[in-house]
Structures are given as C-alpha cells and as structure tokens.
Phi, psi and omega in degrees: 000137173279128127297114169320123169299320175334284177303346142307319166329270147351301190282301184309303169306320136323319178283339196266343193274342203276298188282338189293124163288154214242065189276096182333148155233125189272125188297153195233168185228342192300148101352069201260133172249121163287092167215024201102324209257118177266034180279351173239009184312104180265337170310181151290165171247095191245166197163194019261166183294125156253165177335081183351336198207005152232005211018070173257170186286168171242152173305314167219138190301136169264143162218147161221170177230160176241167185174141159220170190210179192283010171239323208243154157237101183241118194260158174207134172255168159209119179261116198284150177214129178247021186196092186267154179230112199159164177234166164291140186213154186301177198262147199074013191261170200279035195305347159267011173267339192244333204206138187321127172214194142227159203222159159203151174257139154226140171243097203285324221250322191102000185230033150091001187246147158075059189211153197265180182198135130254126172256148169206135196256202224226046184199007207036021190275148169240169152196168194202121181222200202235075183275142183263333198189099161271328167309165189265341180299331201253355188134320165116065159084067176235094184233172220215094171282301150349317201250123205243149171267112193262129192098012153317098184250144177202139234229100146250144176245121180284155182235187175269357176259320174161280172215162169227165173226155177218159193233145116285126204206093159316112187253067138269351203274327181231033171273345173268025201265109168320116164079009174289325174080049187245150190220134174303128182313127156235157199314151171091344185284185212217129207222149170242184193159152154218162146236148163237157146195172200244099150318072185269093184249212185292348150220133156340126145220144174255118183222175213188155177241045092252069163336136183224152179253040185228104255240020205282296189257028182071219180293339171317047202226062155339331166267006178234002183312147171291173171244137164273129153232131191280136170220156167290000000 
C-alpha cells in the first residue's frame, strides 16, 4: 500500500507530541529578585534531571521551576554537587566545555531554527547565543556567539547541597531575533525548549529534563524539545 507523505508527516509530528513532555510554566503576580536564594521560589520544582540520552538516573540530582509575568521568563535550578568544578569566568566564555552549569534552550516558534542557549556556571558567570540552523537541511551548526539578550540577568548561589541558580529573560530582549517569528507569551501559548546540565564532577554527565532518543546533536535535538506551555 502507498503512504502519503502527508500522512507520514502527520504520523511523525504526533510522535514528537506524544513523546515530548507538557510543562507548565506559572504566572506570577511576585517580585522575583535574581539573586540565588530559592527560598522564595514559589512553583513547583521538576525532575530531577536524566542522562540526556538514556534516561538513566544521574548521580546527582537537578530540578528546575519555571514562572512568568507580561515582561519576564524566569527560570530557577537547584543542583545537588558535591564537587563543584569551575570559575568566575568573562561573559560568552566557553564554560560548557570546562565547568559544572545548567543550560536552557528556547524555540518560541517550534521549527528547530533560530532558537537561543543559555549557560550559567555555579559562579554566575553566562553566555548566550543564537543557533540559527544544526540541521544539514537548513546549512548545518550555524550559530551566533554574538548575539546577547539584553537585560539578561543570571544569579548562582553556592549552598551547602551544591549551587541553586537563577535566570531572568526579558522577552521585549527577544523580539528582534530575525526569523524567530516570536511575539510575547499570553496564557495557552505553547514554546518548544529544554533545560539541562552538564556535571564534571567524579563522572561526566550530560543531563536534561527531557530525554531524548535520538544520539545525532547532543542536547541539540529541536525535534524532540519539551513544550512549554504559559498558564495562570
């Protein structure tokens, strides 16, 4: 029998909805200060984060929350670490090759192009960039180191459990990223996305709060992104 690519299409896109987790992100009427301390965290917190590419447990645990308000996105982790490894480092330097971080992606539009990263190491130090294109369909690992979020704020506070981190993300920061299609979140809209981080701790780990099964880009796998969805 012939299949329609159409319906191949279809059948793919439904696999990715399926498998992809469906994460609130909670409106806030608060004051939130970027400053480390989740003592005033009020979402939920999920996790904890696995092994990015088996979902096997990881040594040590991630959770993170989400929360917005009509100006901001504000993410917050908390990484248990018994061995942190890293420094204060200039802003853009390449702190995921050297040092313990968490990371989160956003694709506001969903179509794996033109979607942002951010890192932050247990020293607040960041950086932010811009991938425009990993597929070989669109050109291939065509990223934008340059292109910085302005009014980005990002916070780690070491604890006596390992670091907690905190993000700010303006999104008026992210209406000029050419070809993002992104326009500010109102409740039901729906972001595709991860968060992760990577532990060199007495083992290596690449870990994610959406696992993925497909071994191609590392955390790079827009087609397997969670949904974000903004709710009250």
């Amino acid at each position: 029998m012939k299949i329609s690519p159409i319906v191949v299409f279809l059948s793919f896109m439904c696999s990715i909805t399926n498998y992809s987790q469906n994460i609130a992100v909670h409106k806030t009427n608060d004051e939130i200060k970027i400053d480390g301390d989740l003592t005033d965290w009020k979402t939920p917190f999920l996790g904890p984060f696995v092994i990015h590419n088996s979902r096997e447990n990881a040594a040590q645990n991630t959770f993170v929350s989400l929360s917005w308000n009509d100006e901001n996105l504000y993410i917050a982790y908390r990484s248990t670490d018994s061995k942190i490894i890293g420094t204060p480092q200039k802003k853009d330097a390449s702190i995921f090759t050297t040092d313990d971080l968490v990371e989160f992606f956003i694709d506001p539009d969903g179509d794996g192009q033109n979607y942002i990263e951010i890192g932050v190491n247990a020293f607040s130090s960041n950086y932010d960039l811009l991938l425009k294109c990993i597929s070989p369909n669109c050109g291939g690992w065509n990223t934008a180191m340059s292109f910085d979020i302005a009014g980005l704020e990002t916070v780690s506070k070491i604890t006596p459990e390992g670091y907690n981190t905190e993000i700010k993300i303006p999104f008026a920061s992210l209406q000029n990223i050419k070809n993002g299609n992104f326009t500010p979140p109102k409740t039901g809209t729906k972001w595709r996305g991860n968060a992760f981080r990577i532990d060199y701790g007495n083992t290596t780990e690449y870990l994610a709060l959406q696992y993925y099964k497909s071994l191609k880009y590392g955390f790079h796998q827009p087609e397997e992104f969670a949904v974000f969805e903004f709710v009250e």
